[in-house]
Structure formats: C-alpha cells, structure tokens
N, C-alpha and C positions, 0 to 999 in steps of 0.2 A: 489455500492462500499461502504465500509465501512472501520472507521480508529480507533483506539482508543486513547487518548492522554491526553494531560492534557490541561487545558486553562489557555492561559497565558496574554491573553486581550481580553478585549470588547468595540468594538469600539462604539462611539457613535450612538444612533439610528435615523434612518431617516424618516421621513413619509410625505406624502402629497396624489393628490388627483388625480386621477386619470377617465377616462371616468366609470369605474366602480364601482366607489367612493373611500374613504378616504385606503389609504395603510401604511403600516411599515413594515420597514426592521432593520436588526441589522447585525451587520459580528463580527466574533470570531475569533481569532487566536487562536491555539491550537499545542504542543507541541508534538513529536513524535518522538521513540529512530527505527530509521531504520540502522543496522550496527554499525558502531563505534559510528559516529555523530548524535544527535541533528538534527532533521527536522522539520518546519513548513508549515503550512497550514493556510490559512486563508480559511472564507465558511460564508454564509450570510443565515442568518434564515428569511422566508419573511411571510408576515401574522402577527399580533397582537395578535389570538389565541394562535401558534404557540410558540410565543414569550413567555406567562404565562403558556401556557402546561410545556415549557420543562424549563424555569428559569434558563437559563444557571446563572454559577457565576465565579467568577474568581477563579482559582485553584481546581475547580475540576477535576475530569478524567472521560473523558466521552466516549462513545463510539457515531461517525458521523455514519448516514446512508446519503449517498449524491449521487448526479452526477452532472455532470461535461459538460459543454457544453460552445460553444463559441458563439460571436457573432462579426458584422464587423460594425464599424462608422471613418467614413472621412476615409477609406480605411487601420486602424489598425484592429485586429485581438484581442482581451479581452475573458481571460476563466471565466466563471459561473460560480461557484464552489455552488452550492445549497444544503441545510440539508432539508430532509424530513424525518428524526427521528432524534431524539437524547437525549440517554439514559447515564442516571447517570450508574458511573461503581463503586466500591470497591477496592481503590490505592490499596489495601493489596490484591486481589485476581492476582489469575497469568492473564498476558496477553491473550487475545486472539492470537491464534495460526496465524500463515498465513500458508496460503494452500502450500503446497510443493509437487514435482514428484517424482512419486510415482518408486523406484528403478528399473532400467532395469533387467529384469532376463536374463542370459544365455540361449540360448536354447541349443547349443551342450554340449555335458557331457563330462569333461574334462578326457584325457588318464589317463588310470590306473597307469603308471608310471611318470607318471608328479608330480612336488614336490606341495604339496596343497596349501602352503605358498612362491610361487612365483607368479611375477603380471600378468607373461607371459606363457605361454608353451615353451617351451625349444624347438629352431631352428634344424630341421632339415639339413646339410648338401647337396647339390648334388656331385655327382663327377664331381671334376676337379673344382669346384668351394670355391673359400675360404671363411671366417667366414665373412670379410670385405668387402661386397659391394658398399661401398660409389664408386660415380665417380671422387672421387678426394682425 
C-alpha cells in the first residue's frame, strides 16, 4: 500500500539488542488530506540503514510504501504499520491519483424515442393499471 502526506512528527528513536544483534527503529506521523478532513498515520521505519537511506525530516511530503499487519500480547490486538520505502515527493507537484472504478457501461441501447437527457426511460403504462403503484 502506499500513502502520500506530509510529516508532521518524529518520534524518538528506539534501539537495543536483539538475538540477532544490535537494532533501531524510529515511527513518523504523517499528515493526509482524505475527503474534507485531515488524516493521520503513524508507520515505524526499522533498521539503521533504512533510517540514513531515507532521512525522513519533519515537514516534508513524502510518499510511504508500507504494510500493515497486527500482532496479539496479553490477549490485546496492535497493528504494525511498517515502511519499506519511502520517497521524498515535490509539495508543488499534483498528488498522486488514487485508483477509482472504472464507469459501468449500459449495454442495452436506449429507445429511439426516449428523451437523451432524462435519468430514466419513460414508464410504460399497462391497462387497467394507473401511473401510481405505491401500496399505500
């Protein structure tokens, strides 16, 4: 998955040691215009490399490549939220798009007498039946 946003804190970085030796982690909040409001995400960059690769800073706009996983201790439920990219972006360049569905097409072809700037086709009648079929 992937987010674009701006960053808007860095929280302190963490490190110790591990069966596989010494580790570092760092978590970013990052700012995000989804609809009307303002959204946030926090996401944790892990590895030391990692961390000098990508130099997050505060107030940039960057684009997350991340996933998202949970795990269970003393029987609560905590999501992962992990970056394994993360690319400087150009405030001034347009947003990245998000993917949208793709418009249904008609397949029947609307009657030849039907008005083209109406949302409906125009109801047919039966006899003996009136315009208003509501049951009440």
């Amino acid at each position: 998955m992937e987010l674009q946003g701006k960053v808007i804190a860095a929280l302190p970085e963490r490190s110790g040691v591990s069966a596989r030796g010494e580790w570092k982690s760092q978590e970013f909040v990052i700012e995000y215009q989804e609809g009307q409001y303002p959204r946030h995400m926090a996401f944790s960059v892990f590895g030391a490399d990692r961390l000098q690769r990508y130099n997050i800073q505060v107030g940039q706009t960057v684009l997350v490549a991340f996933d998202v996983d949970a795990h269970e201790w003393n029987g609560r439920w905590f999501n992962d939220i992990r970056a394994f990219d993360v690319r400087q972006v150009d405030p001034n360049a347009a947003p990245i798009a998000q993917p949208q569905a793709a418009p249904i097409q008609a397949s029947v072809a609307p009657a030849a007498d039907a008005n083209p700037a109406a949302p409906f086709p125009p109801q047919q009648e039966a006899a003996g039946e009136s315009a208003d079929d509501l049951p009440f």
